[in-house]
C-alpha positions as a LaTeX table, in Angstrom:
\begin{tabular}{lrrr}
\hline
Residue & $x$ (\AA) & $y$ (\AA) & $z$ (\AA) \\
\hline
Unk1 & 0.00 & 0.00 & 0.00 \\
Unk2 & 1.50 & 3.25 & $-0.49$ \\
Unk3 & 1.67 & 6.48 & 1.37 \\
Unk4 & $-0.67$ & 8.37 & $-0.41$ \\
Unk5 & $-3.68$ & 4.93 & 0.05 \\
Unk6 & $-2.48$ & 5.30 & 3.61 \\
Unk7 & $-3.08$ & 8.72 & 4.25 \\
Unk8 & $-6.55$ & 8.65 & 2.11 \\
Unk9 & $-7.22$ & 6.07 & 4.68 \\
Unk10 & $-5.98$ & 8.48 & 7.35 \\
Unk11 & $-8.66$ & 10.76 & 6.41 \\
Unk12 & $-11.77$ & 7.75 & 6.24 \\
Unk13 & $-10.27$ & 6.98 & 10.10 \\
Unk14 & $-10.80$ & 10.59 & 10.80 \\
Unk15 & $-14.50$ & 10.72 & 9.33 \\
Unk16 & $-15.45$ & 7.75 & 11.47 \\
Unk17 & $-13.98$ & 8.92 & 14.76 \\
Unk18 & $-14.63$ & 12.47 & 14.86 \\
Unk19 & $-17.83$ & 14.35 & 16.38 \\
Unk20 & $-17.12$ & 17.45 & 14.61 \\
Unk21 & $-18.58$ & 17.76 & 11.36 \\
Unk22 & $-16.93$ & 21.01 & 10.44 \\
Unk23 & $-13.59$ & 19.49 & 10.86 \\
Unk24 & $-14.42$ & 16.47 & 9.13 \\
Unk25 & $-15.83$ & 17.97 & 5.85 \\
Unk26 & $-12.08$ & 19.85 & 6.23 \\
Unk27 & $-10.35$ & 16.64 & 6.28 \\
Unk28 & $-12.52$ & 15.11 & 3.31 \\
Unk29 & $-11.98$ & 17.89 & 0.80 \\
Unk30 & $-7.97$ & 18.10 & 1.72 \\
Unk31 & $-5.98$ & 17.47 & $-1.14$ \\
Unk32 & $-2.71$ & 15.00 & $-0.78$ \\
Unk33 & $-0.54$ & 17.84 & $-1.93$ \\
Unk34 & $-2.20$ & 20.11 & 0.69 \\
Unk35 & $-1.68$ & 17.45 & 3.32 \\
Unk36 & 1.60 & 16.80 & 2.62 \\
Unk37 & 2.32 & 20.35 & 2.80 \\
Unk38 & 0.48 & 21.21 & 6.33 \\
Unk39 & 2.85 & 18.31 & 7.56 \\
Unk40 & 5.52 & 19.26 & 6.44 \\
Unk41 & 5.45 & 22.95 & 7.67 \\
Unk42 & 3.04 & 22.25 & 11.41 \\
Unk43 & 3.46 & 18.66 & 12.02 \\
Unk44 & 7.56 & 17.89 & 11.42 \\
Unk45 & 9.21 & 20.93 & 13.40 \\
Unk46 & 7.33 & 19.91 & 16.45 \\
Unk47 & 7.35 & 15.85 & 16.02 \\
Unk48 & 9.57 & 15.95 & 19.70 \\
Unk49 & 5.95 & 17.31 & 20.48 \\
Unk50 & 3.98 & 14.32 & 19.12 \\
Unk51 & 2.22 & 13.38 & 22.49 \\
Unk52 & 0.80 & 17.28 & 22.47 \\
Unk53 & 0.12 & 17.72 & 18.77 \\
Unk54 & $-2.48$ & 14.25 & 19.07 \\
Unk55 & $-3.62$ & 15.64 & 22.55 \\
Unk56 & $-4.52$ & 18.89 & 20.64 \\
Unk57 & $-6.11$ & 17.39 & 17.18 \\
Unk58 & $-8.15$ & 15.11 & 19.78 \\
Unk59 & $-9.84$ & 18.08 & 21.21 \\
Unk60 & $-10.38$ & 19.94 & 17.59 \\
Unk61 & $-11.64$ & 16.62 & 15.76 \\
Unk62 & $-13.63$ & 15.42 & 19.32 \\
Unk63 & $-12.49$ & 11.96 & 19.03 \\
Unk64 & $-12.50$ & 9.16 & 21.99 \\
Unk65 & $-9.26$ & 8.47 & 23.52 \\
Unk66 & $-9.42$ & 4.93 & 23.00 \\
Unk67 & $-8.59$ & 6.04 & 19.13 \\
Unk68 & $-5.35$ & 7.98 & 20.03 \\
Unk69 & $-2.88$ & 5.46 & 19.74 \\
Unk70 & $-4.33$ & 5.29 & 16.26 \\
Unk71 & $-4.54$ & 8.88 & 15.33 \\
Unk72 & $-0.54$ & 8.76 & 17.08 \\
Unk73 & 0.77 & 6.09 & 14.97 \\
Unk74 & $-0.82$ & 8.05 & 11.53 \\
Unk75 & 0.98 & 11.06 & 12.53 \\
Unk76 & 4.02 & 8.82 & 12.95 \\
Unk77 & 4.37 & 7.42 & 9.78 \\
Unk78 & 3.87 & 11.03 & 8.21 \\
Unk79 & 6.54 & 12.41 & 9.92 \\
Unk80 & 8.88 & 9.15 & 9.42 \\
Unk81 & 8.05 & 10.12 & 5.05 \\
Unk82 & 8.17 & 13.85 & 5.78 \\
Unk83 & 11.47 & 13.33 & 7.05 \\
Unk84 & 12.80 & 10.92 & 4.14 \\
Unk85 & 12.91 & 8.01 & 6.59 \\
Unk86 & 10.80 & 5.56 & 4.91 \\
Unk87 & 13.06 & 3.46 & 2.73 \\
Unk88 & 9.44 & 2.63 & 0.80 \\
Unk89 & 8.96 & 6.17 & $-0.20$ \\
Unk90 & 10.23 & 9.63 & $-0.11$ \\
Unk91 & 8.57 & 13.26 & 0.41 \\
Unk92 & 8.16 & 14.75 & $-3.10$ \\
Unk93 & 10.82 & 17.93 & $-4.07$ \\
Unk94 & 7.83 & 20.16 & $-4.27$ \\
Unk95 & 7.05 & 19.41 & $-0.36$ \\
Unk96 & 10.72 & 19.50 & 0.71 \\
Unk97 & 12.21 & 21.94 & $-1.08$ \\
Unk98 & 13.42 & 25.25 & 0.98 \\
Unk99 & 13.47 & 27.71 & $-2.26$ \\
Unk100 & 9.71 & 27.38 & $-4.11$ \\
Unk101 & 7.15 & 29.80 & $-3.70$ \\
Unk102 & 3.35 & 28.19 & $-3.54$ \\
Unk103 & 3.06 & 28.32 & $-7.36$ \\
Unk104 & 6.15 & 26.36 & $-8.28$ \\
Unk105 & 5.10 & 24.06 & $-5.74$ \\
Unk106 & 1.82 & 23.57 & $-7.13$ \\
Unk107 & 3.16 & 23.30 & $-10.54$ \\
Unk108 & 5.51 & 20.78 & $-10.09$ \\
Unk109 & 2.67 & 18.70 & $-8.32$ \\
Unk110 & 0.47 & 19.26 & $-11.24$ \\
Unk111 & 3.17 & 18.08 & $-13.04$ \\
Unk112 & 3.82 & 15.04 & $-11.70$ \\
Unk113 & 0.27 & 13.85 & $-11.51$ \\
Unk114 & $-1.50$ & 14.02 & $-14.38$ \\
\hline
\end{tabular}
């Protein structure tokens, strides 16, 4: 399965846990690249954080806590790709890349996926 199946299933777990429907119908009409890109700018500079950053999603999606270890280990495989640690994939340049404004970023991703 790859990244991308996994975080599309990511966003079905996030339908069925959470009570907030505003929230939800966020999560539903994110795009990957858009995903990719809120991780790699909010999620990976605080990952030492982890513990706090699923504490605080918990509260904003109004999930159970019996699905946190869940919701924990998604946000631990995103930051393992974000950070080029998965040997099964890597974060695309367009993600990574320290030098592109928005619109070369959303060219390349165009780019590459159609």
């Amino acid at each position: 399965m790859s990244i991308e199946e996994k975080f599309h299933n990511f966003k079905a777990f996030v339908k069925e846990v959470s009570r907030n429907n505003e929230t939800i119908q966020l999560y539903e009409d994110m795009t990957w690249f858009k995903l990719q890109a809120m991780g790699y700018t909010l999620l990976l500079p605080h990952k030492d954080k982890l513990d706090d950053i699923v504490k605080g999603m918990q509260e904003k999606l109004d999930f159970d806590d019996e699905h946190s270890d869940k919701f924990k280990r998604y946000m631990e495989l995103f930051i393992e790709y974000l950070g080029g640690e998965l040997e099964t994939s890597k974060p695309p340049e367009y993600i990574t890349s320290e030098c592109m404004s928005f619109e070369e970023r959303m060219a390349m991703y165009m780019k590459e996926n159609l």
